[in-house]
SEDREN-691177 format. One record per atom (N, C-alpha, C): residue in three letters; x, y, z. Coordinates in steps of 0.02 Angstrom, whole numbers, padded with zeros to 5 digits, always signed. Example, Ala and Ser with C-alpha at 12.3 -4.5 7.8 and 13.67 -1.06 7.14 Angstrom:
BEGIN
ala+00660-00284+00390;ala+00615-00225+00390;ala+00660-00165+00390;ser+00642-00112+00354;ser+00684-00053+00357;ser+00645+00002+00394;
//
This chain:
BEGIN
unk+00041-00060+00000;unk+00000+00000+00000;unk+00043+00063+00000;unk+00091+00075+00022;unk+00136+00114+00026;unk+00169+00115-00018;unk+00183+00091-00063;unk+00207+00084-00132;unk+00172+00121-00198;unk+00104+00101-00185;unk+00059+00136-00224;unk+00051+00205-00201;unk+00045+00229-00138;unk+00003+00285-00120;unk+00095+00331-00124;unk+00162+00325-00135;unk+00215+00346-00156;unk+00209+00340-00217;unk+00191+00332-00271;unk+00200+00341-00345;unk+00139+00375-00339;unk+00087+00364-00302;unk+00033+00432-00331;unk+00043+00494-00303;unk+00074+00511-00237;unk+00116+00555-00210;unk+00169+00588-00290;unk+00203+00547-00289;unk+00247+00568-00365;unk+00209+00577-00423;unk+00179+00564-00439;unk+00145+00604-00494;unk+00092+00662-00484;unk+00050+00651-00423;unk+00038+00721-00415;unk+00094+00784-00403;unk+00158+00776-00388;unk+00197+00821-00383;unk+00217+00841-00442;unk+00236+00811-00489;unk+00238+00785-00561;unk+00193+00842-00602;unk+00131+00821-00591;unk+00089+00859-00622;unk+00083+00915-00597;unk+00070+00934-00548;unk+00087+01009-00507;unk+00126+01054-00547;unk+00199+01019-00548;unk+00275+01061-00569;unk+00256+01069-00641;unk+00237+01013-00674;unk+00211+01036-00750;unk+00176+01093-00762;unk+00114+01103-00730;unk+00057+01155-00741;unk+00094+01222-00702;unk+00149+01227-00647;unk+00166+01270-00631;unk+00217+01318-00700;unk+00252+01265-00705;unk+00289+01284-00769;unk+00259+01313-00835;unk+00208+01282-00852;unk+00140+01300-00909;unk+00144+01369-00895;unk+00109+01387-00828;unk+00070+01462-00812;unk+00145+01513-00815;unk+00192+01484-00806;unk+00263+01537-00813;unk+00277+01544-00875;unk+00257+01485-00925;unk+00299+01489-01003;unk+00219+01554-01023;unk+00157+01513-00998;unk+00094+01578-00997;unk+00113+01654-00990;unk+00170+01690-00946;unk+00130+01722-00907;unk+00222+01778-00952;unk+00263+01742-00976;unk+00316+01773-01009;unk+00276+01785-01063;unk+00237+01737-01105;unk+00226+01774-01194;unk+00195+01828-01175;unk+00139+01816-01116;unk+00106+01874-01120;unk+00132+01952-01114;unk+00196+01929-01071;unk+00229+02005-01062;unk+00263+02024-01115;unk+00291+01977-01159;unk+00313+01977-01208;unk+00261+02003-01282;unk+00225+01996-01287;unk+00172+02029-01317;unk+00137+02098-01285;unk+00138+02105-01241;unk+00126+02177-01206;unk+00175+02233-01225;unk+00241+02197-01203;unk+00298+02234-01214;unk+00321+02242-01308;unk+00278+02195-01365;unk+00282+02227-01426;unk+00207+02270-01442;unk+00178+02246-01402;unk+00081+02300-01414;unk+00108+02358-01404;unk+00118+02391-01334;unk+00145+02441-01301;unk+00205+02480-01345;unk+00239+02448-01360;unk+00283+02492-01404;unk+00284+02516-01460;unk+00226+02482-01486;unk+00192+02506-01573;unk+00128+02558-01554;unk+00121+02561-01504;unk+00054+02587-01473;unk+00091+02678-01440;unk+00154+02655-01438;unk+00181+02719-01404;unk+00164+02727-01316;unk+00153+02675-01273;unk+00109+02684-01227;unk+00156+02671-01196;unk+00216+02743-01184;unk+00285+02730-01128;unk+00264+02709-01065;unk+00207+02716-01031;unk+00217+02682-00947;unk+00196+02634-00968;unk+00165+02597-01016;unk+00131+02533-01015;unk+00206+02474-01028;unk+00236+02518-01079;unk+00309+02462-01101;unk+00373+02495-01038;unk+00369+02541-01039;unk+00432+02542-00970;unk+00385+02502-00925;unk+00327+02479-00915;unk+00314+02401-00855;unk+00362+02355-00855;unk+00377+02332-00953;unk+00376+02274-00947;unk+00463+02250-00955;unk+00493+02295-00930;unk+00576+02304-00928;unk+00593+02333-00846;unk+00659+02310-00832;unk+00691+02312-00770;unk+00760+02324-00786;unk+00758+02400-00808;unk+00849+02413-00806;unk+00899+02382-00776;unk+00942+02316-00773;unk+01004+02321-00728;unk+01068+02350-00744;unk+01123+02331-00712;unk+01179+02391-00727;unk+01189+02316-00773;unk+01193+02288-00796;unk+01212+02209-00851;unk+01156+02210-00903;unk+01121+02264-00921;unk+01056+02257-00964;unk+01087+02293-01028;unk+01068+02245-01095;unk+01125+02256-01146;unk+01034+02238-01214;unk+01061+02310-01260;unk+00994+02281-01298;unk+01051+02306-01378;unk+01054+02254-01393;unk+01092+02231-01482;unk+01034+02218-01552;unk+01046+02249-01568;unk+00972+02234-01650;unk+01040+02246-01728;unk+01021+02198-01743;unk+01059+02215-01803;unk+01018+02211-01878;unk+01032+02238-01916;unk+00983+02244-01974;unk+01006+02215-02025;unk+00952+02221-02085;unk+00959+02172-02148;unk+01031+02219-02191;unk+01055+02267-02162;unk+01076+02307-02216;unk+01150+02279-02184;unk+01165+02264-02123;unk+01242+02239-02110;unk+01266+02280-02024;unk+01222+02327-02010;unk+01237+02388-01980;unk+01209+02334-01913;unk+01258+02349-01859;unk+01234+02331-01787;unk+01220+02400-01743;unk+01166+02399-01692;unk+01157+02441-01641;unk+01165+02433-01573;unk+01194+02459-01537;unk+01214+02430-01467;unk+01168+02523-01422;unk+01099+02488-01417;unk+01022+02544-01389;unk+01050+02554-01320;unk+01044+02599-01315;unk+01053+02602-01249;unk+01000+02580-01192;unk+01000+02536-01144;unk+00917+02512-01108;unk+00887+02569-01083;unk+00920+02622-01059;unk+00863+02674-01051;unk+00805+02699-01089;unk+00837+02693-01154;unk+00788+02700-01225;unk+00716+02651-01196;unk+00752+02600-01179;unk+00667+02530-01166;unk+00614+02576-01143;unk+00646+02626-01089;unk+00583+02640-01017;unk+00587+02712-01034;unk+00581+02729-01107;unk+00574+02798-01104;unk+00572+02830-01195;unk+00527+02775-01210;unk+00484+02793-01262;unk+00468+02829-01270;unk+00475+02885-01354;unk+00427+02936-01366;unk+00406+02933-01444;unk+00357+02998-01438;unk+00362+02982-01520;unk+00408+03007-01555;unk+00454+03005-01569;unk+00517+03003-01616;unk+00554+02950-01606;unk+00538+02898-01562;unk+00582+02853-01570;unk+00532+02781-01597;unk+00462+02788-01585;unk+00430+02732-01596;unk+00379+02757-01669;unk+00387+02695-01687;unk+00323+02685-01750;unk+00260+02682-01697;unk+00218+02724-01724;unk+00134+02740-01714;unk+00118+02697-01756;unk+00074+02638-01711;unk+00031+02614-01774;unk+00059+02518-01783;unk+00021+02482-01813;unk+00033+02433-01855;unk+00039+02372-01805;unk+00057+02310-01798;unk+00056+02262-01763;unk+00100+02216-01758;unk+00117+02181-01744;unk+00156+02093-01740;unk+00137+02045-01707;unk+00177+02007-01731;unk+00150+01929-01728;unk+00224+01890-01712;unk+00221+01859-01636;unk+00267+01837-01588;unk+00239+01746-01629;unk+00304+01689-01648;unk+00319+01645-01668;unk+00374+01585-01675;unk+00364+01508-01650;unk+00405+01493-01638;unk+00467+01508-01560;unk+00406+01518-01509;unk+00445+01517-01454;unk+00475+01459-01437;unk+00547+01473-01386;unk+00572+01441-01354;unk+00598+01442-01303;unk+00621+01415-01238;unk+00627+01440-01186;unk+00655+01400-01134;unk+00696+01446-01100;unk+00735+01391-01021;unk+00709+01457-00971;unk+00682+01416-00938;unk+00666+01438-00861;unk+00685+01414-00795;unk+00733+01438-00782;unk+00786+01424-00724;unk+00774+01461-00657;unk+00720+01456-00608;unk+00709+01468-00555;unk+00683+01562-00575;unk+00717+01617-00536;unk+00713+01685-00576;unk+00705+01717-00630;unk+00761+01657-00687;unk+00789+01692-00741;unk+00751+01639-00780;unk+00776+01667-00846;unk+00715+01647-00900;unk+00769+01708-00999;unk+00771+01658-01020;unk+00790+01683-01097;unk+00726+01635-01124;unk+00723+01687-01201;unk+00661+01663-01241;unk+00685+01682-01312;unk+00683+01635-01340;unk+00691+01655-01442;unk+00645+01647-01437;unk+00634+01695-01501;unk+00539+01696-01543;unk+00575+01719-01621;unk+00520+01719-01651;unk+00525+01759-01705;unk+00478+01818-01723;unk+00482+01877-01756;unk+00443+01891-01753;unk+00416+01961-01808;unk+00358+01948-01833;unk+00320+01975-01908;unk+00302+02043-01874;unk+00326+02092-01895;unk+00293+02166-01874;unk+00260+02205-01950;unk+00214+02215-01945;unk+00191+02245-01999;unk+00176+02322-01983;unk+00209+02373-02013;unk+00195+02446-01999;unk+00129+02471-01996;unk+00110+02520-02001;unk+00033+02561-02008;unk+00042+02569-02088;unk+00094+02574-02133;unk+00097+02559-02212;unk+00083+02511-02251;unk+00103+02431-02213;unk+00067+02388-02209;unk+00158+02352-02245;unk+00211+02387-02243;unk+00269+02343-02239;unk+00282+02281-02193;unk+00307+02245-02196;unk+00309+02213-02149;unk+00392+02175-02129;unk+00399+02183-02083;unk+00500+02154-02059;unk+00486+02096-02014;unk+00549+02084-02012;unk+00553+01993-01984;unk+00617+02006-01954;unk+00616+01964-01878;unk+00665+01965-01836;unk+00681+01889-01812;unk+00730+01876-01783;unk+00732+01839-01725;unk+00753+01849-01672;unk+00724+01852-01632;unk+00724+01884-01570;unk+00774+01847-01504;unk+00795+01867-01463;unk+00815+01835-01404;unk+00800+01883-01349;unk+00755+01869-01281;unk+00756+01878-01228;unk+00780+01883-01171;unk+00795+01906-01121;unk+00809+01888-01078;unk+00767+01917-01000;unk+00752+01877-00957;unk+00715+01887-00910;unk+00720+01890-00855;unk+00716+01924-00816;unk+00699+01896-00723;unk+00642+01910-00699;unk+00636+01862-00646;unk+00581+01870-00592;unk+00584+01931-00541;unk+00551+01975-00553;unk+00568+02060-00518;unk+00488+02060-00454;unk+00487+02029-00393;unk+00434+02044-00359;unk+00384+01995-00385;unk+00397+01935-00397;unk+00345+01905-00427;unk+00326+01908-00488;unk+00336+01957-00523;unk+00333+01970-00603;unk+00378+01970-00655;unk+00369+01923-00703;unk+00412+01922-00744;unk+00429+02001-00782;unk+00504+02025-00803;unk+00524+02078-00807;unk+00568+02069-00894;unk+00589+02095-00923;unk+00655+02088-00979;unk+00698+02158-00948;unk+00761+02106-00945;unk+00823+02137-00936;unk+00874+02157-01004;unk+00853+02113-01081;unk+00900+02122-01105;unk+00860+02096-01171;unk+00886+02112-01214;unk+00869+02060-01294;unk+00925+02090-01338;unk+00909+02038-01406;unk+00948+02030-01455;unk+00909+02051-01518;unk+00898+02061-01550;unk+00877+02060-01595;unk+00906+02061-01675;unk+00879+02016-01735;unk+00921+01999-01788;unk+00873+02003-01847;unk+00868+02067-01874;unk+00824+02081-01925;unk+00840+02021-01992;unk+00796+02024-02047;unk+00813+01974-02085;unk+00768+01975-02147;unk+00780+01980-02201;unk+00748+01969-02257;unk+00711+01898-02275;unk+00626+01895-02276;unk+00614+01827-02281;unk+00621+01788-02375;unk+00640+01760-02383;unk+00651+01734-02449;unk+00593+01704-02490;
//
């Protein structure tokens, strides 16, 4: 009897840690999609939410033309209009993800279509911490790209 009622002990723990993990891989796209809504939207307190300056917070984008940018993270939490496109949408794709207790990196890819109706392609890299219970981005990569 004790044999049985220890393997069902283990798989309810099992299943627990699974669905806990679910609601965390849940609870990053979503910030992760807030944090590209918000910034096409121009809505600086809504996207400075979804960033946590550290003195190690490093944001790299490089473009289809060859040219790399090394943004400064203050730029993240202090959006205006001259620095953001008004307008248009994206589409977050192909996530992936390690979630290591606090921390948390995420590739995606991802389709932004302007208010012109152009549209650019990235691949993205993340990086995350747990700030107060809430998932935060400390850092990304970004790697513009011509689709073929």
């Amino acid at each position: 009897m004790n044999l049985k009622l220890s393997i069902c002990i283990l798989i309810s723990l099992f299943a627990m840690e699974s669905n806990a993990q679910q609601k965390e891989i849940e609870n990053i796209k979503k910030l992760l999609e807030k944090e590209s809504a918000t910034y096409r939207s121009g809505d600086s307190k809504a996207h400075a939410s979804c960033w946590h300056i550290q003195p190690y917070s490093r944001i790299l984008v490089s473009t289809t033309d060859g040219n790399t940018y090394d943004v400064p993270p203050a730029e993240m939490v202090k959006i205006t209009e001259d620095t953001t496109p008004r307008g248009g949408s994206s589409k977050n794709t192909n996530y992936k993800m390690s979630i290591q207790g606090k921390t948390a990196w995420v590739s995606h890819n991802e389709e932004s279509i302007a208010k012109d109706g152009t549209i650019s392609y990235s691949y993205e890299i993340r990086l995350l911490e747990k700030i107060k219970n809430e998932w935060k981005l400390v850092g990304q990569s970004i790697h513009m790209y011509k689709k073929e």
